[in-house]
N, C-alpha and C positions, 0 to 999 in steps of 0.2 A: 733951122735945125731944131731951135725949140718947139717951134710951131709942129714942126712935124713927130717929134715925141710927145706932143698933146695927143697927137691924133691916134699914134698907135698902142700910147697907155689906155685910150678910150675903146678903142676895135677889141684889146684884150679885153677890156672887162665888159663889153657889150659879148661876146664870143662864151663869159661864164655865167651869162644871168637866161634866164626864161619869162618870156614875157615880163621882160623889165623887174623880175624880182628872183633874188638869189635862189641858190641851190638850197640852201638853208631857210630858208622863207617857203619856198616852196613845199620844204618837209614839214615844215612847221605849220603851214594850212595843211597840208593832206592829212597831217595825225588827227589837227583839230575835226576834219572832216571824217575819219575815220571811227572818233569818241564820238561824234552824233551820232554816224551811222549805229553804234555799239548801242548806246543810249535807245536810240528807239528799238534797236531788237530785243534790248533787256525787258522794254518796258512790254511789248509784243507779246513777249515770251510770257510776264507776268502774267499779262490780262487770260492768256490762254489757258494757263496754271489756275486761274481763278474760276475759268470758266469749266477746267476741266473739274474743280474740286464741287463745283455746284450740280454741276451733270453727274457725278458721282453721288452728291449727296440723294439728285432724286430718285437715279440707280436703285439705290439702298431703298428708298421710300418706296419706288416702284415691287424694291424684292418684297418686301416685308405685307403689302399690300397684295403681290402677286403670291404667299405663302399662305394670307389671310383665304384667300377665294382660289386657290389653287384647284382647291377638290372639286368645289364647284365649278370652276370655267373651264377644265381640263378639258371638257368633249367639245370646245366652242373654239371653232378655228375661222368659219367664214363671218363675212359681214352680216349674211342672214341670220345666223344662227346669233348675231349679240344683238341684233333688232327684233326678234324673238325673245331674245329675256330680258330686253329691257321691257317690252310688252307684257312680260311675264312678272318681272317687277311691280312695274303701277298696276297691272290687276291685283297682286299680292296687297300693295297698299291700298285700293280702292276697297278690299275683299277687310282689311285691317280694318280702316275705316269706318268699315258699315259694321263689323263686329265691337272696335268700341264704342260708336253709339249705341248699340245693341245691349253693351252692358253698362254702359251709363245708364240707359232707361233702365234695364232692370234695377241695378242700384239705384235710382230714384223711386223706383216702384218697393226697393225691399226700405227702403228707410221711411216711403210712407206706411208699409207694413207695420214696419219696426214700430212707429208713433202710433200707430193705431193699437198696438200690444200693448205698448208699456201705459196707454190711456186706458185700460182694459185690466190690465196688471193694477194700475192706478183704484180702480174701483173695486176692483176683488180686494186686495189691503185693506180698502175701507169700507168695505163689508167682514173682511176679516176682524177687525179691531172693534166693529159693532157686533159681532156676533163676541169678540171677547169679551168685551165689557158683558154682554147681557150673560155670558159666561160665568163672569167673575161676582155677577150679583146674583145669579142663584145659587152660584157657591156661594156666597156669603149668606144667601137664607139659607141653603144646605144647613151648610154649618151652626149657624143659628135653630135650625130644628133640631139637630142633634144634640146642640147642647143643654136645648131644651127637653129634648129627649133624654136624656142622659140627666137632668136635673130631676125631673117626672119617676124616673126610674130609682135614683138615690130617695126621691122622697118617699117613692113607693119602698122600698128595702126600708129605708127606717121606719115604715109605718108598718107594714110586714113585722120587722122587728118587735115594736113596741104590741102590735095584737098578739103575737107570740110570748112577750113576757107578759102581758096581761093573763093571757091562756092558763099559761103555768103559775102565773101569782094566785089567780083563781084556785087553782087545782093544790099548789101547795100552802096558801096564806098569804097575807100579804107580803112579809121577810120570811122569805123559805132560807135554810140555813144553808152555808154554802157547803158545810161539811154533814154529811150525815149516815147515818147505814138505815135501810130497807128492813121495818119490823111486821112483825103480824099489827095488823088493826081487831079492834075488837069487831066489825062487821063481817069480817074472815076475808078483807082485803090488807093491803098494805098503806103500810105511814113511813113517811121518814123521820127518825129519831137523831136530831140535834146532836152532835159531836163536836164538845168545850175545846176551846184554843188556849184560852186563860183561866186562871183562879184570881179572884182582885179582890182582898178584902177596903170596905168601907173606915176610916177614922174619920176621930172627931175635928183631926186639921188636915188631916193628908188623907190619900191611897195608896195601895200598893201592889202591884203586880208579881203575879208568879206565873211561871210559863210552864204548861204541860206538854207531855208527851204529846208527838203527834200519832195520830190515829193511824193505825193499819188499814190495807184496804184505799180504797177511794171511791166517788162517784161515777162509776165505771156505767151509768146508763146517760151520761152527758158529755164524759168526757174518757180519752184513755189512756190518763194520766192517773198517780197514785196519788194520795194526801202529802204524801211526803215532795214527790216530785212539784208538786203543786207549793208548797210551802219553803222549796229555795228561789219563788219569783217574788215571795213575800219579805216583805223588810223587817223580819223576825228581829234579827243582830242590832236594831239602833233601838229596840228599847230598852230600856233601862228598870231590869228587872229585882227586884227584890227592895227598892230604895222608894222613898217616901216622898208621892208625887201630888203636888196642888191638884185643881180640878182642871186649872188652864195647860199644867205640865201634862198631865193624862190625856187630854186631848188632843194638844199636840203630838204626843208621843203614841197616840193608838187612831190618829186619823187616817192616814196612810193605810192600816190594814180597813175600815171601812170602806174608804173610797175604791182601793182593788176590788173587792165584794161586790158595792153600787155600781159599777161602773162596768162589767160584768169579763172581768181579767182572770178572776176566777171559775166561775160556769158562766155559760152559753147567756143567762140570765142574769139579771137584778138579784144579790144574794145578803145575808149579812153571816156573818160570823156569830157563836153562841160562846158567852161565858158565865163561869158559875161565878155569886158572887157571894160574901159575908159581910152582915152585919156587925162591924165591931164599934160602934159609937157608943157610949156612956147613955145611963137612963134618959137625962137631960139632953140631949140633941140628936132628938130623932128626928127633926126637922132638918138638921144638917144630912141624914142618914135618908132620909124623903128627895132632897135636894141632888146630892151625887146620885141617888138610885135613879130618879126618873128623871133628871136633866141633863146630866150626863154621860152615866151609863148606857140607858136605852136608847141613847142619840149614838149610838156611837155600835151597841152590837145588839142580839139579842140575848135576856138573862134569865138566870136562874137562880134562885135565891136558897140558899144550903142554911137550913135553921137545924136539923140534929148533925151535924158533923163538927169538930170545934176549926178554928182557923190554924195553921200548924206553920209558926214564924222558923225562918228558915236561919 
């Protein structure tokens, strides 16, 4: 009995197995076999995806290439017609080719140009700067002659000048007066007659000045100026009239209207001025009265000496 419930607990469970392994073992590889199968069609499916995404990417590269040259290959459908422009191509480049050699040689030929110019350029400058120099030196003799000319010429004017006052020193004296009027001469031509600026009596320790009217009229054959207009260039106002002056104070004080005269501020010529003068020194120093007249006085204007008129102190 037992022996025989061995055997038919074993028939039952041989009756629920499959090929010696459970219902449940059996699900359990089929699932396992089903996640490989799953597994490699994921991975399948990837690589397709990957391969789709690159055929895509050339797609685009293709479009963007095909939109480049669209205009251009639009009429080119056979096989002939693209072995016709790739022929058409290399001749294009062949045709390039020999054009930029073409300008290569020119542009070596313009840059030996160019070197040839600027060595040409080169020598013109320094022809340039030798002609400036020899420029710059005959300017400078220019120059030099005209200054020399220009010195020739001042020396000639002051020489001119000087025969010119000679001319008229000749004709009116040596000291022609610088103020005078136009009188009859006794040969039935004319003289000019001296026209006083001062009165200055002589003493025995001083002199003194007195100042006279100025003259109407003027030397209207020299100048066309009046005596009066002429006598506010004169430094009449600084001397010191009526007051009792050494022979060094007189001098001082009456050189200024000399040198206007000499130096010819007054007429066109070397002139002096004319004064009348008196004698008023004591018996005894007439020697003093010798000394201011002709050392002084006539260094200074030319004079008159008033012997009938008395001297009239102011």
């Amino acid at each position: 009995m037992p022996g025989q419930s061995t055997r038919l607990a074993n028939s039952k469970y041989r009756r629920g197995t499959i090929l010696g392994l459970t219902v449940a073992e059996v699900f359990i590889l089929l699932l396992f076999l089903l996640m490989l199968v799953f597994l490699v069609l994921s991975q399948e499916q990837t690589q397709q995806l990957n391969q789709q995404e690159q055929d895509l990417q050339r797609l685009e590269s293709l479009e963007e290439f095909r939109d480049t040259w669209e205009d251009s290959l639009s009429g080119i459908e056979t096989p002939d017609e693209i072995v016709a422009l790739t022929r058409w191509r290399n001749s294009i480049g062949n045709t390039q080719s020999n054009e930029t050699e073409q300008l290569l040689a020119q542009l070596a030929q313009s840059e030996q140009e160019r070197g040839a110019a600027e060595a040409e350029l080169g020598k013109v400058v320094e022809e340039n700067g030798r002609l400036l120099d020899e420029s710059t030196k005959q300017q400078e003799e220019l120059d030099e002659q005209k200054n020399y000319i220009a010195d020739l010429e001042q020396q000639n004017q002051h020489l001119y000048a000087q025969t010119e006052e000679q001319r008229i020193l000749r004709e009116k004296g040596q000291n022609p007066p610088c103020w005078y009027e136009a009188v009859a001469a006794a040969n039935g031509g004319t003289r000019e007659k001296a026209l006083y600026l001062f009165d200055i009596a002589v003493f025995d320790q001083h002199m003194i000045v007195r100042q006279r009217p100025i003259p109407p009229g003027g030397a209207f054959d020299d100048s066309n100026r009046t005596y009066v207009e002429e006598a506010e260039n004169l430094p009449l106002e600084e001397i010191r009239y009526g007051m009792p002056l050494t022979d060094s104070e007189m001098e001082e004080s009456l050189r200024p209207i000399y040198d206007a005269g000499k130096e010819s501020r007054v007429r066109s010529y070397s002139c002096v001025f004319f004064v009348r003068v008196w004698d008023e020194t004591s018996q005894f120093a007439k020697e003093r009265w010798q000394q201011a007249h002709d050392r002084v006085l006539e260094g200074l204007f030319g004079t008159f000496t008033i012997r009938d008129e008395q001297w009239q102190s102011q």
